[in-house]
C-alpha positions in Angstrom: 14.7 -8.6 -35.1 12.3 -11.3 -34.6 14.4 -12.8 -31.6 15.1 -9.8 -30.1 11.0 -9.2 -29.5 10.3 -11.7 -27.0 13.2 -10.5 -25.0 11.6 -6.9 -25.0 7.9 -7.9 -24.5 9.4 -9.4 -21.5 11.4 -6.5 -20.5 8.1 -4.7 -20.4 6.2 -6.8 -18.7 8.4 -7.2 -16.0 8.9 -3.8 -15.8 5.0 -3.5 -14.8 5.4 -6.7 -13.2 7.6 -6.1 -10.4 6.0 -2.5 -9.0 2.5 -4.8 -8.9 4.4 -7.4 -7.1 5.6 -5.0 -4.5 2.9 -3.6 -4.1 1.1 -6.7 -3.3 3.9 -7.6 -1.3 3.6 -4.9 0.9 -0.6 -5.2 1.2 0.3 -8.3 2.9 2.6 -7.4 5.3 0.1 -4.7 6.4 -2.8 -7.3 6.3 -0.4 -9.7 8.6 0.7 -6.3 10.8 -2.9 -5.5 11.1 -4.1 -8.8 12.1 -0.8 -9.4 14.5 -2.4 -6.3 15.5 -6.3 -7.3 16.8 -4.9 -11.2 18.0 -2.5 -9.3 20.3 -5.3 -6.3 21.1 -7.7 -8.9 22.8 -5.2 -11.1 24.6 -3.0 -10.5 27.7 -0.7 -9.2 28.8 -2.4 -5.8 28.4 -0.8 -2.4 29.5 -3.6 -0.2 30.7 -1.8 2.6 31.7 0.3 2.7 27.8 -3.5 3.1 26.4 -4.5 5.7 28.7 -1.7 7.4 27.8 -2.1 7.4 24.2 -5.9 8.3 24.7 -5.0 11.4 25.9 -2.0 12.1 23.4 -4.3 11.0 20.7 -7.8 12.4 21.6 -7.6 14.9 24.6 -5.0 17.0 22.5 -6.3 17.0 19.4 -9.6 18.3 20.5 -8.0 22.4 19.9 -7.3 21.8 16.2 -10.3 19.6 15.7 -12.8 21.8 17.4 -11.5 24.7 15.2 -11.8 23.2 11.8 -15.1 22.2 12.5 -16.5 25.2 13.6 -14.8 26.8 10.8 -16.2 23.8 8.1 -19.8 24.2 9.7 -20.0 28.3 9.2 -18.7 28.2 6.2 -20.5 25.1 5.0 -23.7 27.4 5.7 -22.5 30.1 3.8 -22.0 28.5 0.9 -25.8 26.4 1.3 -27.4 29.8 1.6 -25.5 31.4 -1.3 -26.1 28.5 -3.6 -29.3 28.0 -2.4 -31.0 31.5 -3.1 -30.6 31.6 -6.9 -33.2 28.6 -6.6 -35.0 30.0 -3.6 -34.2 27.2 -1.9 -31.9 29.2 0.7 -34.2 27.6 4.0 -32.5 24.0 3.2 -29.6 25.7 5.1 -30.5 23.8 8.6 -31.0 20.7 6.8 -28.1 20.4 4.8 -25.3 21.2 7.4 -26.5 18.8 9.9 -26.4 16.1 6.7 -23.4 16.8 5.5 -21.3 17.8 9.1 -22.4 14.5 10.6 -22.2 11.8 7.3 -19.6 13.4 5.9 -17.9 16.1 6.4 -16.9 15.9 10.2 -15.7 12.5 10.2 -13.6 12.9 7.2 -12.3 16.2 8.2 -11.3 14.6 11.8 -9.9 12.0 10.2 -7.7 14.2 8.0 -6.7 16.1 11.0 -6.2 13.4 13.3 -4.0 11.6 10.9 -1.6 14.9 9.8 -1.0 15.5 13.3 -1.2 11.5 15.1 0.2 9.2 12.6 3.5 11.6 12.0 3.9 11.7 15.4 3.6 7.7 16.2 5.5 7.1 12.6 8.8 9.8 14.0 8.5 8.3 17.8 8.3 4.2 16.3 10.8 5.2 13.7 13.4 6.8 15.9 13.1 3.6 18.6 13.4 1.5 15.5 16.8 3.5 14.2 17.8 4.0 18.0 17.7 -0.6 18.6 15.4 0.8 21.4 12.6 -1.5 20.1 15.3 -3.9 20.3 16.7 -3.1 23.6 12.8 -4.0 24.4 13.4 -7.5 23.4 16.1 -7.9 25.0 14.3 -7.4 28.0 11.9 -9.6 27.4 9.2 -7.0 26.9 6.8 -7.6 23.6 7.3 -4.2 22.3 3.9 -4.9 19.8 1.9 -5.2 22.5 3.5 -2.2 24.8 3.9 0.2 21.8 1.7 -0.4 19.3 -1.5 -1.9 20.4 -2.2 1.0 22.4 -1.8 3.5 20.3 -3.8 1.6 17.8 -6.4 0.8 20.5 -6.4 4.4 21.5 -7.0 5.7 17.9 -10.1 3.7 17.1 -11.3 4.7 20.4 -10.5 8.4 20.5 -11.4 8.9 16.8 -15.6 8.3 17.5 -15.7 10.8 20.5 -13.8 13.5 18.3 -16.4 13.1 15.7 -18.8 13.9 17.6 -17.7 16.6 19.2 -16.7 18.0 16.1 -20.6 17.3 14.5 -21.9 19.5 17.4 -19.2 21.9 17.0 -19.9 22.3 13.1 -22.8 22.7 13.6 -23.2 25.2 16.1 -21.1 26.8 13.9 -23.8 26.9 10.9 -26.2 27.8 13.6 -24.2 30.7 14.8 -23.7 31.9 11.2 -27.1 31.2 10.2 -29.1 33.5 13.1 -26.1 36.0 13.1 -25.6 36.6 9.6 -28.0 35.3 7.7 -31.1 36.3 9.7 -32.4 32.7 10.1 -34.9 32.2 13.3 -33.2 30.3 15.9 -35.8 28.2 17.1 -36.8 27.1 13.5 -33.2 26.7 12.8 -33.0 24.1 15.7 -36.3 22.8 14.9 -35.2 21.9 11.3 -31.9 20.4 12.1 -33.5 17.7 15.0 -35.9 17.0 12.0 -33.4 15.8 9.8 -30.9 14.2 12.1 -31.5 10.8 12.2 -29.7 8.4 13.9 -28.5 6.4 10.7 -26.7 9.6 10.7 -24.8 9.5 13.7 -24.0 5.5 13.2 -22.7 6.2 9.9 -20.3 8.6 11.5 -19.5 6.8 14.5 -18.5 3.4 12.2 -16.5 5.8 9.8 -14.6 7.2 12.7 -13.5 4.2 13.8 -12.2 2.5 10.3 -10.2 6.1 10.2 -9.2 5.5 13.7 -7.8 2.1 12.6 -6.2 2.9 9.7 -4.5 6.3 11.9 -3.2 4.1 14.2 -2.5 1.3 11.7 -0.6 3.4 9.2 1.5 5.7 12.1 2.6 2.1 13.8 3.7 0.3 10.5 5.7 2.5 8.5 7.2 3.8 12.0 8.2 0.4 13.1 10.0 -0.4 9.6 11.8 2.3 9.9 15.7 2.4 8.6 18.0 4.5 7.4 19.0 6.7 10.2 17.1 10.0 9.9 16.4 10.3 6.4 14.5 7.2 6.8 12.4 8.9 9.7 11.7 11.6 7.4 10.8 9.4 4.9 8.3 6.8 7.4 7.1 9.8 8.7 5.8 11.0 5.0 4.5 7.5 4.4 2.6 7.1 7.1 0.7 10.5 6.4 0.3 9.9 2.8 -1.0 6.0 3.1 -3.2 7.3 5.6 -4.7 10.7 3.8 -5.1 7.9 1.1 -6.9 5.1 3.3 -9.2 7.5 5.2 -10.6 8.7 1.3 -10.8 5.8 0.1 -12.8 3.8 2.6 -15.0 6.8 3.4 -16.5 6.2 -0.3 -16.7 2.1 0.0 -18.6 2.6 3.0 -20.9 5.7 2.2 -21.7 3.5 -1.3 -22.0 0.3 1.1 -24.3 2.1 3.3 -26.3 3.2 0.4 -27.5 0.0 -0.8 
């Protein structure tokens, strides 16, 4: 009895042990992806016409689904203020509140939600099947660095596309509230207006702006890594497809709270 316990502790511990040491494995090979990543982002040979591609694939047609959830986030955001706010007759904190919470919070991470469901699936299945196909391979072959013609442009493209969505999709949400507001709820437009360029500051719109571009990273970062380490045939599309829109629904939380606390201090 007494021998056999070592053996088990051991058992146990490696049994936690080796799921921590993959995971830590596989931090660093983003970490060295992502830094591959910016070193091969600001050196040349650059591919110009591969970025503005991917700036339009990214940003131009996302702007439909992006517009509509935040004209439908910003109206019903209002709602919700006014509702809550009249059982402490506080219901004029409407204007106030949806500019706050559209532009620091809401619209970026809502974008970034978006943007990720419908951007890194799509660069994860396109990478993936390449990557399944030896196409990435066939790249190398002919002498083309297929980091630097496939993936620093969409990566580049997603940290740039990611700020001008969010704020399109602030003004969007809330015009919605604003609509909502004078339609519904009776409030007077020009007060409305009034109260919302009171309280917009442009902390606001920076702390927006800098989140949109970590999601925009991490979009492009995510969609590009668990694409290009793709195997398995199909399944193992599927499967880097699912990754990549799960890592990144994670990431985009996550570092939305370690920079709204940051910020905070």
């Amino acid at each position: 009895m007494t021998e056999s316990l070592p053996a088990s502790i051991l058992s146990a511990f490696a049994a936690i042990g080796r799921p921590a040491i993959a995971m830590f494995a596989m931090i660093g090979r983003i970490a060295v992806f992502a830094f591959t990543a910016l070193v091969r982002a600001v050196t040349p040979p650059f591919y110009p016409a591969r970025f503005g591609t991917q700036l339009m694939e990214i940003g131009w047609y996302s702007l439909p689904v992006v517009g509509l959830t935040a004209i439908f986030t910003g109206s019903a955001l209002a709602q919700q203020i006014y509702t809550g706010g009249s059982r402490f007759d506080a219901s004029a904190t409407v204007p106030a509140i949806v500019v706050f919470g559209m532009v620091r919070e809401l619209g970026p991470v809502l974008v970034g939600l978006m943007v990720a469901g419908r951007v890194a699936s799509a660069m994860a299945a396109e990478l993936g099947t390449m990557r399944v196909t030896e196409q990435l391979d066939a790249l190398t072959t002919l002498r083309t660095d297929a980091f630097r013609y496939l993936i620093v442009p969409r990566m580049a493209a997603s940290v740039i596309a990611l700020p001008i969505m969010v704020l399109i999709a602030n003004s969007i949400g809330i015009m919605g509230g604003f609509l909502l507001a004078i339609y519904k709820l009776g409030f007077n437009p020009a007060s409305y207006l009034a109260t919302t360029r009171k309280f917009l500051q442009s902390d606001d719109i920076w702390m927006a702006v800098v989140k949109a571009a970590v999601f925009g990273f991490i979009i492009g970062l995510m969609g590009c890594y668990n694409g290009s380490r793709t195997s398995g045939g199909a399944a193992g599309v599927g499967k880097a497809t699912t990754d990549a829109v799960v890592s990144a629904f994670i990431l985009i939380l996550f570092s939305d709270l370690l920079i709204t606390i940051l910020a905070l201090k």
